[in-house]
NUDREN-86376 format. One record per residue (C-alpha): residue number from 1; residue in one letter; x negated, y negated, z negated. Coordinates in Angstrom, 3 decimals. Last residue first. Layout:
BEGIN
    k  r         X         Y         Z
  NUM  A         X         Y         Z
...
end
This chain:
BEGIN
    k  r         X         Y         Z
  134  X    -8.092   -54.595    23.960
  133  X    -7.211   -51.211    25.566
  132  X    -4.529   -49.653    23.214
  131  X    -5.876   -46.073    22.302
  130  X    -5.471   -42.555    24.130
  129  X    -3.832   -39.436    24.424
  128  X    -2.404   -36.875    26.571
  127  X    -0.948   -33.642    26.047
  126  X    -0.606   -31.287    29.526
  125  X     1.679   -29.126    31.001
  124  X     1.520   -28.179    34.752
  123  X     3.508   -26.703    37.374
  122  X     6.897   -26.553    35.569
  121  X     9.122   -23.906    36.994
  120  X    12.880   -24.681    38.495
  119  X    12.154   -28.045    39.614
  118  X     9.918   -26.520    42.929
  117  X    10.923   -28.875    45.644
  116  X     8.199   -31.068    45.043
  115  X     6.131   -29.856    42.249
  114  X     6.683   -30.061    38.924
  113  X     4.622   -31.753    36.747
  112  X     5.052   -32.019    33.085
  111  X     3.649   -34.556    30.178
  110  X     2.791   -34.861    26.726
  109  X     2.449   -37.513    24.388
  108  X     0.355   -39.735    21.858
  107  X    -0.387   -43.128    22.183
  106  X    -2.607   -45.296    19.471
  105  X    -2.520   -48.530    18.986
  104  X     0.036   -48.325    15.996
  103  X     2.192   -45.568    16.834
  102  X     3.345   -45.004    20.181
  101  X     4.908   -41.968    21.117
  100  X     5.655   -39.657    23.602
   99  X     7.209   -38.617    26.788
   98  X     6.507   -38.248    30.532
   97  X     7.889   -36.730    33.071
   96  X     6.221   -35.645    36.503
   95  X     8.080   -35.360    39.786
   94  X     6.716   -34.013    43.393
   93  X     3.492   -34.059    44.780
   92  X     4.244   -35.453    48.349
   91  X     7.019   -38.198    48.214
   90  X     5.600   -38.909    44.446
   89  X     8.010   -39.602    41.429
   88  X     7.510   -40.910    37.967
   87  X     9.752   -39.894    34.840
   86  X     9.799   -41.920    31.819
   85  X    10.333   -41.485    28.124
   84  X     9.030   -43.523    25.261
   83  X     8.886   -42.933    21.392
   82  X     7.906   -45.748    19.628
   81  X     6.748   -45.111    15.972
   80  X     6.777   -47.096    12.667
   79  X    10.129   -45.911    11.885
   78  X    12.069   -44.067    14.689
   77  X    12.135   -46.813    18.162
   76  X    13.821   -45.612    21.065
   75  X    12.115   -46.379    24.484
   74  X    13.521   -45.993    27.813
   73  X    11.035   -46.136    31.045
   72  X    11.751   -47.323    34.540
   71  X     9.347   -45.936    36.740
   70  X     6.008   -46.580    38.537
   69  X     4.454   -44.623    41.600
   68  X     2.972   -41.499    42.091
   67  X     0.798   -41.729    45.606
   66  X    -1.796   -39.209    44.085
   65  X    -4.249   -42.345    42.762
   64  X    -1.010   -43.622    41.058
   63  X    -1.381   -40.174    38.574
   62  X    -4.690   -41.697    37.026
   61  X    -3.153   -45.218    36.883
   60  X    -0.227   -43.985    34.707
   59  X     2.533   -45.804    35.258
   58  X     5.539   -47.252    33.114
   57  X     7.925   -49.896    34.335
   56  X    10.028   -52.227    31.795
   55  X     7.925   -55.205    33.434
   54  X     4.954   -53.454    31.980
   53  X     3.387   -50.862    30.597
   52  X     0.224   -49.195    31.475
   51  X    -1.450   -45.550    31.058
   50  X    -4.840   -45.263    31.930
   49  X    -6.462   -42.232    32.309
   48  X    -9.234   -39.924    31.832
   47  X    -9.418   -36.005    32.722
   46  X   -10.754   -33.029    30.995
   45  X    -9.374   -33.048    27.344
   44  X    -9.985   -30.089    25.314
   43  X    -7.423   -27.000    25.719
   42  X    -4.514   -26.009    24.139
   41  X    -2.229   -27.553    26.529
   40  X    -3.880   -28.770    29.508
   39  X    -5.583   -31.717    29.273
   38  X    -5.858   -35.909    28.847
   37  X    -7.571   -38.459    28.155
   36  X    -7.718   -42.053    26.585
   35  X    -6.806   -45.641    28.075
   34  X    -3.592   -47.799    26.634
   33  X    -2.159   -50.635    28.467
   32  X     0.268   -52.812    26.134
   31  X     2.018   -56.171    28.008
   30  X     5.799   -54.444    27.864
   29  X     5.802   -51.335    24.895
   28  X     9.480   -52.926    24.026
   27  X    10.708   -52.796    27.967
   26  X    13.692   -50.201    27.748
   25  X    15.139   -50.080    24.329
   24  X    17.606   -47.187    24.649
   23  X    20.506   -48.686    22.697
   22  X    23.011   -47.509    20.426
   21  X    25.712   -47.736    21.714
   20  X    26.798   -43.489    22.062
   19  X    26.385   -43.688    18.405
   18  X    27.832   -47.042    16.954
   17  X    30.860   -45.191    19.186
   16  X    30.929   -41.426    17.680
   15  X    30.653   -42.928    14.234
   14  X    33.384   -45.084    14.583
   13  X    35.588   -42.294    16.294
   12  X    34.802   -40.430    13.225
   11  X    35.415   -42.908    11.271
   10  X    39.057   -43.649    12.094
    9  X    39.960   -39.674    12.156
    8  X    38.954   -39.633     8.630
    7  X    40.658   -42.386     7.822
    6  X    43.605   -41.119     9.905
    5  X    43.679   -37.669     8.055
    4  X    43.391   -39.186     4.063
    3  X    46.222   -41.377     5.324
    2  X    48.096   -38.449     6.379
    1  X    47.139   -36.615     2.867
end
């Protein structure tokens, strides 16, 4: 029964460590720029954009154009899909973060804006997606 106790103590501390390391691949989605729409949730698309990776940094060309910049972004692969998170910042507008997935050429996600000082109550919501520019 003690044994029974320590092996099961053993992999649980096991599990808990392959866990915690494994990675967030940060960089995987590197060279691919991928150009489609976006809109508010529920709604048709209204606006078009460009979303580029590269370096490890993630930006969205449509969001540049309101002084936000790139960011780091984290990637965990699940399959045949690449799911990517990243969260861009702008001195004026505020924070938007971004997450989705990658599947084949094709980019699917959502993202959230809140605005400066106001973290408490997203200001927008909107899906985006869009194809891998050749």
């Amino acid at each position: 029964m003690i044994m029974t106790k320590k092996n099961l103590i053993l992999i649980g501390f096991t599990l808990f460590f392959f866990l915690i390391a494994i990675p967030a691949y940060s960089g995987i989605l590197d060279g691919k720029t991928f150009s489609g729409k976006n809109g508010e949730i529920g709604k048709s698309g209204s606006e078009d954009d460009e979303i580029k990776f590269e370096n490890g940094k993630f930006l969205s060309i449509g969001c540049a154009k309101y002084g936000f910049g790139d960011a780091n972004y984290t990637t965990k692969v699940d399959g045949d899909r690449v799911f990517f998170t990243a969260d861009i910042y702008s001195d004026k507008y505020g924070r938007i973060t971004y997450s989705g997935f990658v599947k084949g050429n094709d980019l699917n996600g959502t993202f959230i804006w809140f605005d400066k000082g106001k973290y408490d109550k997203p200001e927008q919501v909107k899906w985006w997606k869009g194809s891998e520019k050749n």
